[in-house]
C-alpha positions as CSV (number, residue, x, y, z in Angstrom):
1,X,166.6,137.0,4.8
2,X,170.1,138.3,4.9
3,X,170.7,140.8,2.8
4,X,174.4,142.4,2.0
5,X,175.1,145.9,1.0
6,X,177.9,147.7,0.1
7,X,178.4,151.3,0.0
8,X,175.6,150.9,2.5
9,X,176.9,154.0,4.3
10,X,177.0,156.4,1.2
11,X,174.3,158.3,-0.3
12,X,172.9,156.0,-2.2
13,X,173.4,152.7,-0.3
14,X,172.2,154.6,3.2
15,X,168.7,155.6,1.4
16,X,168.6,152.2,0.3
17,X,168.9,150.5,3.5
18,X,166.2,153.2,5.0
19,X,163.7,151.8,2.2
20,X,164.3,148.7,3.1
21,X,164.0,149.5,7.1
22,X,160.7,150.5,5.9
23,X,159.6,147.4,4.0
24,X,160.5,145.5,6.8
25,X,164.1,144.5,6.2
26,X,166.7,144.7,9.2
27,X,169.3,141.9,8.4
28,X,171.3,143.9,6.6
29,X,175.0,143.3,6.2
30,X,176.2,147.2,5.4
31,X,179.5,146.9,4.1
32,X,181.5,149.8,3.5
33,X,185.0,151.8,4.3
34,X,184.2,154.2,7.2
35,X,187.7,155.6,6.7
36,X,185.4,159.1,6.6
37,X,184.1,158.1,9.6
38,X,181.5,161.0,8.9
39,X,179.0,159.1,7.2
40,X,178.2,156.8,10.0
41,X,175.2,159.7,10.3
42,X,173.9,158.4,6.9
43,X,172.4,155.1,9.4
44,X,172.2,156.3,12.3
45,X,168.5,156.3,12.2
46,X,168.6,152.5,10.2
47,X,169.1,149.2,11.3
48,X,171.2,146.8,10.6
49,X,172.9,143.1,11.6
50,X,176.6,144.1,11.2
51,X,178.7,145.8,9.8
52,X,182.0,144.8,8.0
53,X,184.7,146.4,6.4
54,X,184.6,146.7,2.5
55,X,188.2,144.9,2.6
56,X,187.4,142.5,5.6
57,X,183.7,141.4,3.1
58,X,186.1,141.3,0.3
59,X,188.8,138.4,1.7
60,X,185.9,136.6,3.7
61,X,184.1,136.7,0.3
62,X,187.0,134.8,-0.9
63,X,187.4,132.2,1.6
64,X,183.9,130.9,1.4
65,X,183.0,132.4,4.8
66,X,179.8,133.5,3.4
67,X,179.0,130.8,1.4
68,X,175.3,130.0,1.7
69,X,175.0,133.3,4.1
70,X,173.8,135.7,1.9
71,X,170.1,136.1,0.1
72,X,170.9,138.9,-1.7
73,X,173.8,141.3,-2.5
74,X,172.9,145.0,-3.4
75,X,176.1,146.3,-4.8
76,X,176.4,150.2,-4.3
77,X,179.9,150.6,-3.5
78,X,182.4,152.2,-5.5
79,X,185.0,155.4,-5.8
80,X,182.7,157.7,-7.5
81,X,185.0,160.7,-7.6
82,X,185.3,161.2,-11.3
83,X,188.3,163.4,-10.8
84,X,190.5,160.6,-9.5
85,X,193.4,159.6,-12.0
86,X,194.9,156.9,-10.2
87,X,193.7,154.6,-12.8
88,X,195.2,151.3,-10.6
89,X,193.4,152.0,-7.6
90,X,190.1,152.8,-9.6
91,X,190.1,149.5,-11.5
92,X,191.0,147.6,-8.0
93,X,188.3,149.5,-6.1
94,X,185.5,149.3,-8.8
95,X,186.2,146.3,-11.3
96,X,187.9,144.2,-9.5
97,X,185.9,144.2,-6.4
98,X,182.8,144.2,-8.5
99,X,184.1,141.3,-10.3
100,X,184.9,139.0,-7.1
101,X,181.1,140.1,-5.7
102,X,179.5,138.7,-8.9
103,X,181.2,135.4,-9.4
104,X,180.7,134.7,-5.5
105,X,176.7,135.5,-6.3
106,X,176.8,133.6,-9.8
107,X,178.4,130.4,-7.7
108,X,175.9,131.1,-4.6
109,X,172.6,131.7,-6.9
110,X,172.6,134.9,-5.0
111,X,170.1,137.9,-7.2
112,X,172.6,141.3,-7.4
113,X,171.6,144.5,-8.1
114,X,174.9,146.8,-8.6
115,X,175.3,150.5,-9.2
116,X,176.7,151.1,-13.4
117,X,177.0,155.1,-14.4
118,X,175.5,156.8,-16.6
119,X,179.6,158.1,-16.9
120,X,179.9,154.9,-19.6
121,X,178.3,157.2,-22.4
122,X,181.2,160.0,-22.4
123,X,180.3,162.2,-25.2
124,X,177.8,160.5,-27.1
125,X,174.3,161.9,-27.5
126,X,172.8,158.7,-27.5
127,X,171.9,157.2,-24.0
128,X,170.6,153.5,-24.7
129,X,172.1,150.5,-23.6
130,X,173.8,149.4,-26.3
131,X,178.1,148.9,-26.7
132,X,177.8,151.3,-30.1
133,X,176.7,153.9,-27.7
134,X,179.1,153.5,-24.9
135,X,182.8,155.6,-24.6
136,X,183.6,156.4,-21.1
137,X,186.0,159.7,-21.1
138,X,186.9,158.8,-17.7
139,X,189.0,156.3,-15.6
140,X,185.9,156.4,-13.3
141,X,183.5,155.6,-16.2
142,X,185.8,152.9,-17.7
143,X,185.5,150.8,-14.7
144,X,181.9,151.0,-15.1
145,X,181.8,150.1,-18.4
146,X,184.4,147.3,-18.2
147,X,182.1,145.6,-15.3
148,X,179.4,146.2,-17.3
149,X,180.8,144.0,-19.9
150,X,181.3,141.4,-17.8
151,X,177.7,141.3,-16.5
152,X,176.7,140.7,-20.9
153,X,179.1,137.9,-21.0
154,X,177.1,136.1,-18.1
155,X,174.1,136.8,-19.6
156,X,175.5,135.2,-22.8
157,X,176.5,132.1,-20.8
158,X,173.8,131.7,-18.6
159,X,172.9,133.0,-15.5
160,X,172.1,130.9,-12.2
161,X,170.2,133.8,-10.4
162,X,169.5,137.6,-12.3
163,X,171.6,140.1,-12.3
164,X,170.1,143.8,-12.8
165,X,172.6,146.9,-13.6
166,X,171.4,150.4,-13.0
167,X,173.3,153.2,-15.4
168,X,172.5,156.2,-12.7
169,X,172.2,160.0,-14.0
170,X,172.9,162.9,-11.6
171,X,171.6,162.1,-8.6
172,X,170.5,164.3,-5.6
173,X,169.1,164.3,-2.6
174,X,169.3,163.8,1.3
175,X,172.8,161.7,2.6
176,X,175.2,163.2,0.0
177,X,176.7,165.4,2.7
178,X,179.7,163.9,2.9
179,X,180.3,163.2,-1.0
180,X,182.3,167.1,-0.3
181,X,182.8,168.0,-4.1
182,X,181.3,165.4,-5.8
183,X,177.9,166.2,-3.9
184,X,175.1,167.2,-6.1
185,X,174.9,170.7,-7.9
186,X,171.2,171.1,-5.1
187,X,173.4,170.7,-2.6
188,X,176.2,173.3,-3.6
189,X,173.7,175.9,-4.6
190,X,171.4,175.2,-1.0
191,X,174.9,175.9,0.9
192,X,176.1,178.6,-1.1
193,X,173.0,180.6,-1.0
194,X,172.2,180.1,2.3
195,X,175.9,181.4,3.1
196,X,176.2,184.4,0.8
197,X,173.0,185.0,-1.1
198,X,174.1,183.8,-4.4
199,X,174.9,180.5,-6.4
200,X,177.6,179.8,-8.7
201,X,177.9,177.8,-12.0
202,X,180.3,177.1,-14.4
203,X,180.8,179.1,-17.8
204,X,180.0,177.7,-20.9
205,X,181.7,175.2,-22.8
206,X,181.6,172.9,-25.9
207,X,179.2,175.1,-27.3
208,X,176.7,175.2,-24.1
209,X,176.4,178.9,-22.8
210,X,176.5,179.8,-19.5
211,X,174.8,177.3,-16.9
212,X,173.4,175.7,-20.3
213,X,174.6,172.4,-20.3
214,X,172.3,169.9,-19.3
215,X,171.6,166.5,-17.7
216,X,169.4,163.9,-16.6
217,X,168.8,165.2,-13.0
218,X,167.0,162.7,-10.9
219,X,165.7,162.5,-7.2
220,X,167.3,159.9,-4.8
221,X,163.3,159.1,-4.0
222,X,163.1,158.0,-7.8
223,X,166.2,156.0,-7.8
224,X,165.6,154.3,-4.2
225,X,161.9,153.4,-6.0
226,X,163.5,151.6,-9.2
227,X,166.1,150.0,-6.9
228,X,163.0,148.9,-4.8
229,X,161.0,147.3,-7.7
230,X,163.9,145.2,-9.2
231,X,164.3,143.8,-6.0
232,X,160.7,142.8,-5.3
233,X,160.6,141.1,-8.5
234,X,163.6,138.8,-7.5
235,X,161.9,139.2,-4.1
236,X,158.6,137.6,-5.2
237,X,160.3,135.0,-8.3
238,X,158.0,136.6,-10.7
239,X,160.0,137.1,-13.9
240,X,163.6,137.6,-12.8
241,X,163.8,140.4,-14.6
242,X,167.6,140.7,-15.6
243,X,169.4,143.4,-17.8
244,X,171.3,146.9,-17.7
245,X,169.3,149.7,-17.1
246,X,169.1,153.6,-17.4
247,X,168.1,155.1,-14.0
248,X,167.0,158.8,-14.8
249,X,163.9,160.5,-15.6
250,X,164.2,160.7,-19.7
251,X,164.0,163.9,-19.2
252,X,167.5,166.2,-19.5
253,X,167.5,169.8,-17.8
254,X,170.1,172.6,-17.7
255,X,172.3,173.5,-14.8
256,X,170.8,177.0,-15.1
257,X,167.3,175.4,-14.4
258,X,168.7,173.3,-11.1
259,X,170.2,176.0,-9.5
260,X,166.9,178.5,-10.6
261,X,164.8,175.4,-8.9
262,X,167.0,175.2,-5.7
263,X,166.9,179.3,-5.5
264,X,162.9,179.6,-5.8
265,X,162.5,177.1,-3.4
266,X,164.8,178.8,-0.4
267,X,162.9,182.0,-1.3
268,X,159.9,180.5,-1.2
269,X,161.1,179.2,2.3
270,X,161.3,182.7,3.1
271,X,157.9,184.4,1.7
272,X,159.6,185.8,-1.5
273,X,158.4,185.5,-5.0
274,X,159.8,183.2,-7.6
275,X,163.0,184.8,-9.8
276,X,163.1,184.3,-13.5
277,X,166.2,183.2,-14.9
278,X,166.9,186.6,-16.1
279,X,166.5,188.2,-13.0
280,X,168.5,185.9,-10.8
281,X,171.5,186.7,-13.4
282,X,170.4,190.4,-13.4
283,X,170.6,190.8,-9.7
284,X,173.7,188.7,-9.0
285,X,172.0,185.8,-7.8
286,X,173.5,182.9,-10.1
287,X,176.9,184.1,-11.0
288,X,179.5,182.1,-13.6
289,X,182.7,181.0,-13.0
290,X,185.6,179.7,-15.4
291,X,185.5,176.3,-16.3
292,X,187.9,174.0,-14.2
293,X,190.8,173.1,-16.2
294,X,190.7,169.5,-14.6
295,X,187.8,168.6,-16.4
296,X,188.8,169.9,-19.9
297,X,187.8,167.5,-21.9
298,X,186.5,164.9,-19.7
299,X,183.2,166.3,-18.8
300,X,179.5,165.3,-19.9
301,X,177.5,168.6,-21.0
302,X,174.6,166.6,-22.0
303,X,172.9,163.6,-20.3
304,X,169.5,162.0,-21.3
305,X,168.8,159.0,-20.4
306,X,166.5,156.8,-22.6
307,X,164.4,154.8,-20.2
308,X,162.8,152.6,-22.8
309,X,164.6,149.5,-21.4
310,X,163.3,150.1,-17.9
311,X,159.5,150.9,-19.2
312,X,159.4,147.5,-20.6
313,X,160.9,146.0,-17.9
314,X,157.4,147.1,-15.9
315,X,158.6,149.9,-14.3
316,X,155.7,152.0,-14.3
317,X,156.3,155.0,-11.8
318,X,156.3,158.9,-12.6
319,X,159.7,160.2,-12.3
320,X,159.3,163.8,-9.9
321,X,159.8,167.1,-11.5
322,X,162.8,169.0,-11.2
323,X,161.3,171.2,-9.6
324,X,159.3,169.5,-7.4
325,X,162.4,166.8,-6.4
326,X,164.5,169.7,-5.7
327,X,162.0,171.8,-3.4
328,X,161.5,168.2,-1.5
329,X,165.2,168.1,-1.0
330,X,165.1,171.5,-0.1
331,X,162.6,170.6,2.4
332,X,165.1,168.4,3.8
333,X,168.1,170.4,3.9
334,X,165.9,172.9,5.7
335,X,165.0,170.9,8.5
Protein backbone atom coordinates (compact mmCIF):
# COMPACT_ATOMS: atom_id res chain seq x y z
CA UNK A 1 0.00 0.00 0.00
CA UNK A 2 1.54 3.31 -1.06
CA UNK A 3 0.66 5.90 0.84
CA UNK A 4 1.56 9.84 0.08
CA UNK A 5 2.02 12.50 2.55
CA UNK A 6 2.60 15.87 2.47
CA UNK A 7 3.86 18.13 5.08
CA UNK A 8 5.22 14.70 6.08
CA UNK A 9 8.29 16.46 7.51
CA UNK A 10 6.37 19.02 9.80
CA UNK A 11 4.92 18.60 13.13
CA UNK A 12 2.03 17.18 12.33
CA UNK A 13 2.74 15.09 9.24
CA UNK A 14 6.22 13.67 10.97
CA UNK A 15 3.99 12.21 14.05
CA UNK A 16 1.83 10.93 11.54
CA UNK A 17 4.14 8.94 9.58
CA UNK A 18 5.74 7.61 13.15
CA UNK A 19 2.06 6.17 13.86
CA UNK A 20 1.91 4.74 10.93
CA UNK A 21 5.69 3.21 11.17
CA UNK A 22 4.11 1.73 14.11
CA UNK A 23 1.05 0.13 12.56
CA UNK A 24 3.08 -1.30 10.14
CA UNK A 25 3.19 1.21 7.25
CA UNK A 26 6.68 2.03 5.53
CA UNK A 27 5.68 3.00 1.83
CA UNK A 28 5.25 6.25 2.51
CA UNK A 29 5.75 8.93 -0.11
CA UNK A 30 6.72 12.11 2.35
CA UNK A 31 6.39 15.05 0.39
CA UNK A 32 7.34 18.19 1.61
CA UNK A 33 9.70 21.53 1.03
CA UNK A 34 12.95 20.87 2.99
CA UNK A 35 13.95 24.49 2.16
CA UNK A 36 14.44 24.51 6.36
CA UNK A 37 16.45 21.71 5.85
CA UNK A 38 16.07 21.47 9.83
CA UNK A 39 13.19 19.39 10.03
CA UNK A 40 14.66 16.43 8.24
CA UNK A 41 15.18 15.40 12.33
CA UNK A 42 11.33 15.24 12.53
CA UNK A 43 11.97 11.45 10.38
CA UNK A 44 15.00 10.62 11.08
CA UNK A 45 13.82 7.84 13.30
CA UNK A 46 10.78 6.94 10.45
CA UNK A 47 10.78 5.18 7.43
CA UNK A 48 9.83 5.94 4.36
CA UNK A 49 9.88 4.94 0.25
CA UNK A 50 10.93 8.43 -1.08
CA UNK A 51 10.81 11.47 -0.74
CA UNK A 52 9.80 14.23 -3.30
CA UNK A 53 9.65 17.71 -3.36
CA UNK A 54 6.20 19.43 -2.54
CA UNK A 55 6.69 21.28 -6.12
CA UNK A 56 8.24 18.25 -7.95
CA UNK A 57 4.69 15.95 -6.38
CA UNK A 58 2.73 18.86 -7.48
CA UNK A 59 3.80 18.96 -11.53
CA UNK A 60 4.13 15.02 -11.54
CA UNK A 61 0.62 15.09 -9.99
CA UNK A 62 -0.31 16.88 -13.03
CA UNK A 63 1.10 14.89 -15.63
CA UNK A 64 -0.46 11.63 -14.61
CA UNK A 65 2.91 10.25 -13.30
CA UNK A 66 1.11 8.98 -10.36
CA UNK A 67 -1.81 7.87 -11.79
CA UNK A 68 -2.81 4.51 -10.27
CA UNK A 69 0.42 4.89 -7.80
CA UNK A 70 -1.04 6.11 -4.92
CA UNK A 71 -3.57 4.25 -2.22
CA UNK A 72 -4.01 6.97 -0.11
CA UNK A 73 -3.11 10.72 0.13
CA UNK A 74 -2.85 12.26 3.74
CA UNK A 75 -2.84 15.87 3.05
CA UNK A 76 -0.90 17.80 5.98
CA UNK A 77 0.91 20.31 4.11
CA UNK A 78 0.34 23.93 4.16
CA UNK A 79 1.89 27.64 5.24
CA UNK A 80 0.56 27.62 8.63
CA UNK A 81 2.10 30.97 9.65
CA UNK A 82 -0.90 32.99 10.43
CA UNK A 83 1.11 36.13 10.29
CA UNK A 84 1.92 35.89 6.62
CA UNK A 85 0.11 38.62 4.47
CA UNK A 86 1.17 37.67 1.19
CA UNK A 87 -2.33 36.70 0.40
CA UNK A 88 -1.07 35.38 -3.41
CA UNK A 89 1.44 33.05 -2.15
CA UNK A 90 -0.99 31.75 0.68
CA UNK A 91 -3.85 31.00 -1.72
CA UNK A 92 -1.19 29.23 -4.27
CA UNK A 93 0.49 27.33 -1.35
CA UNK A 94 -2.77 26.18 0.43
CA UNK A 95 -5.89 26.37 -2.00
CA UNK A 96 -4.57 25.83 -4.96
CA UNK A 97 -2.29 23.02 -4.16
CA UNK A 98 -5.04 21.56 -2.05
CA UNK A 99 -7.32 21.84 -4.92
CA UNK A 100 -4.98 19.98 -7.65
CA UNK A 101 -4.36 17.00 -4.69
CA UNK A 102 -8.22 16.49 -4.50
CA UNK A 103 -9.28 16.33 -8.02
CA UNK A 104 -6.20 13.94 -8.78
CA UNK A 105 -7.71 11.64 -5.65
CA UNK A 106 -11.53 12.27 -6.81
CA UNK A 107 -10.23 11.08 -10.58
CA UNK A 108 -8.01 8.15 -8.94
CA UNK A 109 -10.77 6.89 -6.24
CA UNK A 110 -7.90 7.72 -3.99
CA UNK A 111 -9.52 8.19 0.24
CA UNK A 112 -7.80 11.87 1.47
CA UNK A 113 -7.54 12.99 4.74
CA UNK A 114 -6.41 16.79 4.70
CA UNK A 115 -5.50 19.20 7.45
CA UNK A 116 -8.68 22.28 7.67
CA UNK A 117 -8.12 25.00 10.87
CA UNK A 118 -9.83 25.60 13.36
CA UNK A 119 -8.64 29.47 12.00
CA UNK A 120 -12.07 29.29 9.64
CA UNK A 121 -14.21 30.31 12.82
CA UNK A 122 -12.40 33.94 13.35
CA UNK A 123 -14.43 35.52 15.98
CA UNK A 124 -17.41 33.57 16.40
CA UNK A 125 -18.26 31.77 19.53
CA UNK A 126 -19.77 29.09 17.90
CA UNK A 127 -17.36 26.17 16.76
CA UNK A 128 -19.59 23.62 14.64
CA UNK A 129 -19.22 22.86 11.26
CA UNK A 130 -21.60 24.72 9.68
CA UNK A 131 -20.98 27.98 6.84
CA UNK A 132 -23.31 30.32 9.41
CA UNK A 133 -20.52 29.71 11.81
CA UNK A 134 -17.52 30.25 9.72
CA UNK A 135 -15.48 33.85 9.14
CA UNK A 136 -11.84 33.48 8.87
CA UNK A 137 -10.03 36.88 10.13
CA UNK A 138 -7.07 35.68 8.35
CA UNK A 139 -5.53 35.23 4.91
CA UNK A 140 -4.20 31.91 6.47
CA UNK A 141 -7.78 30.93 7.61
CA UNK A 142 -9.40 31.95 4.35
CA UNK A 143 -7.53 29.47 2.41
CA UNK A 144 -8.80 26.95 4.77
CA UNK A 145 -12.08 27.82 4.56
CA UNK A 146 -12.22 28.40 0.75
CA UNK A 147 -10.83 24.54 0.35
CA UNK A 148 -13.13 23.64 2.71
CA UNK A 149 -15.87 24.77 0.48
CA UNK A 150 -14.73 22.91 -2.18
CA UNK A 151 -14.60 19.55 -0.31
CA UNK A 152 -18.99 20.39 0.32
CA UNK A 153 -19.47 20.89 -3.25
CA UNK A 154 -18.00 17.27 -3.92
CA UNK A 155 -19.92 15.95 -1.34
CA UNK A 156 -22.94 17.57 -3.07
CA UNK A 157 -22.00 15.94 -6.35
CA UNK A 158 -20.85 12.76 -5.39
CA UNK A 159 -17.84 11.43 -4.26
CA UNK A 160 -15.93 8.39 -5.92
CA UNK A 161 -13.71 7.62 -2.67
CA UNK A 162 -14.36 9.68 1.00
CA UNK A 163 -12.93 12.52 1.77
CA UNK A 164 -12.45 13.48 5.66
CA UNK A 165 -11.41 17.24 6.72
CA UNK A 166 -9.96 17.77 10.24
CA UNK A 167 -10.65 21.59 11.65
CA UNK A 168 -7.41 21.36 14.08
CA UNK A 169 -7.37 23.52 17.49
CA UNK A 170 -4.01 24.50 19.05
CA UNK A 171 -1.93 21.87 18.86
CA UNK A 172 1.20 20.84 20.81
CA UNK A 173 3.54 18.45 21.25
CA UNK A 174 6.89 16.76 20.28
CA UNK A 175 8.30 17.86 16.38
CA UNK A 176 7.12 21.46 16.47
CA UNK A 177 10.80 22.61 16.98
CA UNK A 178 11.25 24.09 14.01
CA UNK A 179 7.65 25.83 13.60
CA UNK A 180 10.20 28.99 15.45
CA UNK A 181 7.18 31.44 16.36
CA UNK A 182 4.43 29.67 15.43
CA UNK A 183 5.39 26.65 17.81
CA UNK A 184 3.02 25.98 20.53
CA UNK A 185 2.59 28.32 23.69
CA UNK A 186 4.19 24.46 25.81
CA UNK A 187 6.91 24.92 23.81
CA UNK A 188 7.69 28.73 24.43
CA UNK A 189 7.03 28.59 28.07
CA UNK A 190 9.37 24.94 28.38
CA UNK A 191 12.32 27.13 26.70
CA UNK A 192 11.79 30.18 28.41
CA UNK A 193 11.67 28.79 31.81
CA UNK A 194 14.31 26.55 31.37
CA UNK A 195 16.46 29.64 30.19
CA UNK A 196 15.49 32.31 32.67
CA UNK A 197 13.13 30.99 35.27
CA UNK A 198 10.10 32.61 34.15
CA UNK A 199 7.32 32.48 31.36
CA UNK A 200 5.82 35.19 29.43
CA UNK A 201 2.15 35.76 28.09
CA UNK A 202 0.42 38.29 26.41
CA UNK A 203 -1.73 41.12 28.17
CA UNK A 204 -5.22 41.09 27.94
CA UNK A 205 -7.39 41.96 25.16
CA UNK A 206 -10.99 42.08 23.82
CA UNK A 207 -12.13 41.93 27.16
CA UNK A 208 -9.89 38.76 28.35
CA UNK A 209 -7.57 39.75 31.33
CA UNK A 210 -4.21 38.84 31.53
CA UNK A 211 -3.22 35.28 30.18
CA UNK A 212 -7.26 34.84 30.15
CA UNK A 213 -7.99 34.11 26.87
CA UNK A 214 -8.61 30.67 26.03
CA UNK A 215 -8.56 27.79 23.55
CA UNK A 216 -9.10 24.46 22.60
CA UNK A 217 -5.58 23.05 23.51
CA UNK A 218 -5.05 19.67 22.34
CA UNK A 219 -2.15 16.98 22.43
CA UNK A 220 -0.46 15.89 19.05
CA UNK A 221 -1.08 12.16 20.73
CA UNK A 222 -4.92 12.99 20.46
CA UNK A 223 -4.77 14.35 17.05
CA UNK A 224 -2.33 11.62 15.58
CA UNK A 225 -5.26 9.10 17.26
CA UNK A 226 -8.28 10.77 15.29
CA UNK A 227 -6.09 10.99 12.19
CA UNK A 228 -5.47 7.20 12.83
CA UNK A 229 -9.19 6.13 13.16
CA UNK A 230 -10.46 7.93 9.90
CA UNK A 231 -7.93 6.20 8.20
CA UNK A 232 -8.68 2.66 9.48
CA UNK A 233 -12.11 3.13 8.56
CA UNK A 234 -11.26 3.85 4.79
CA UNK A 235 -8.51 1.25 5.66
CA UNK A 236 -10.98 -1.53 6.46
CA UNK A 237 -14.18 -0.21 3.78
CA UNK A 238 -16.39 -0.21 6.80
CA UNK A 239 -18.60 2.89 6.40
CA UNK A 240 -16.35 5.47 4.56
CA UNK A 241 -17.00 7.81 6.89
CA UNK A 242 -16.72 11.14 5.01
CA UNK A 243 -17.25 14.82 6.36
CA UNK A 244 -15.43 17.96 8.09
CA UNK A 245 -14.53 17.55 11.37
CA UNK A 246 -13.50 19.43 14.68
CA UNK A 247 -10.12 17.98 15.99
CA UNK A 248 -9.89 19.35 19.69
CA UNK A 249 -10.89 18.17 22.95
CA UNK A 250 -14.38 20.14 23.49
CA UNK A 251 -12.88 21.39 26.11
CA UNK A 252 -11.36 25.29 25.96
CA UNK A 253 -8.61 26.39 28.64
CA UNK A 254 -6.85 29.73 29.32
CA UNK A 255 -3.31 30.63 28.37
CA UNK A 256 -2.79 31.31 31.99
CA UNK A 257 -3.69 27.57 32.79
CA UNK A 258 -1.05 26.21 29.83
CA UNK A 259 1.68 28.00 30.89
CA UNK A 260 0.73 27.17 34.97
CA UNK A 261 0.59 23.29 33.50
CA UNK A 262 3.97 23.55 31.63
CA UNK A 263 5.63 25.44 34.93
CA UNK A 264 4.29 22.70 37.53
CA UNK A 265 5.50 20.09 35.45
CA UNK A 266 9.33 21.40 35.07
CA UNK A 267 9.15 21.93 38.91
CA UNK A 268 7.94 18.78 39.42
CA UNK A 269 10.94 17.63 37.20
CA UNK A 270 12.96 19.18 39.82
CA UNK A 271 11.33 18.05 43.33
CA UNK A 272 9.39 21.37 43.89
CA UNK A 273 5.83 21.79 44.83
CA UNK A 274 3.13 22.78 42.54
CA UNK A 275 2.57 27.01 42.15
CA UNK A 276 -0.92 28.36 42.25
CA UNK A 277 -1.74 30.80 39.65
CA UNK A 278 -1.44 33.48 42.17
CA UNK A 279 1.81 32.69 43.27
CA UNK A 280 3.51 32.12 39.93
CA UNK A 281 2.25 35.85 39.16
CA UNK A 282 3.26 36.88 42.71
CA UNK A 283 6.84 35.68 42.45
CA UNK A 284 7.55 36.66 38.88
CA UNK A 285 7.14 33.47 37.40
CA UNK A 286 4.46 34.12 34.53
CA UNK A 287 4.98 37.71 33.60
CA UNK A 288 2.64 39.81 30.76
CA UNK A 289 3.73 41.46 27.98
CA UNK A 290 1.93 44.01 25.51
CA UNK A 291 -0.10 42.65 22.99
CA UNK A 292 1.61 42.49 19.52
CA UNK A 293 0.29 45.13 17.32
CA UNK A 294 0.41 42.55 14.29
CA UNK A 295 -2.28 40.72 15.55
CA UNK A 296 -4.67 43.53 16.41
CA UNK A 297 -7.63 42.43 15.37
CA UNK A 298 -6.86 39.29 13.74
CA UNK A 299 -6.51 37.06 16.70
CA UNK A 300 -8.76 34.20 18.22
CA UNK A 301 -9.20 34.78 22.11
CA UNK A 302 -11.61 31.96 22.42
CA UNK A 303 -11.56 28.53 20.77
CA UNK A 304 -13.89 25.54 21.59
CA UNK A 305 -14.33 23.15 19.49
CA UNK A 306 -17.70 21.29 19.47
CA UNK A 307 -16.83 17.68 18.79
CA UNK A 308 -20.40 16.45 18.29
CA UNK A 309 -19.73 15.73 14.62
CA UNK A 310 -16.68 13.58 15.37
CA UNK A 311 -18.62 11.65 18.41
CA UNK A 312 -21.08 10.47 15.95
CA UNK A 313 -18.74 9.67 13.50
CA UNK A 314 -17.61 6.70 16.20
CA UNK A 315 -14.78 8.35 17.45
CA UNK A 316 -14.90 7.16 20.88
CA UNK A 317 -11.45 8.06 22.63
CA UNK A 318 -10.79 10.32 25.83
CA UNK A 319 -9.11 13.38 24.86
CA UNK A 320 -5.84 13.82 27.56
CA UNK A 321 -6.04 16.56 30.13
CA UNK A 322 -4.25 19.67 29.87
CA UNK A 323 -2.43 18.88 32.31
CA UNK A 324 -1.60 15.58 31.88
CA UNK A 325 -0.80 16.17 27.67
CA UNK A 326 1.34 18.95 28.73
CA UNK A 327 3.53 17.08 31.59
CA UNK A 328 3.79 14.18 28.70
CA UNK A 329 5.23 16.70 26.42
CA UNK A 330 7.25 17.92 29.09
CA UNK A 331 8.49 14.57 29.46
CA UNK A 332 9.64 14.69 26.03
CA UNK A 333 11.24 18.00 25.83
CA UNK A 334 13.06 16.78 28.92
CA UNK A 335 14.70 13.89 27.50
Amino acid sequence: MIIAVTGAFGFIGSNIIKELNNKGFKDIIAVDNLSNGSKIKNLTDCEILDYVDKEDFLKEIINGEYDNQIDYIIHQGACSATTVLDGKYMMKNNYEYSSTLLEFAQKNEIPMLYASSASVYGASAIFIEKREFEAPLNVYGYSKFLFDQMVRRYFENGLTAPIVGLRYFNVYGARESHKERMASVVLHNFNQFQATGSVKLFEGCQGYANGGQVRDFISIEDVVKVNMFFFENHLNDKEEISGIFNCGTGNARSYNDLSLATINACRQKDGLDKLSLEQAVHDGIIQYISFPADLSGKYQCYTQADINGLRESGYKETFLSLEDGVTRYVDVLSK
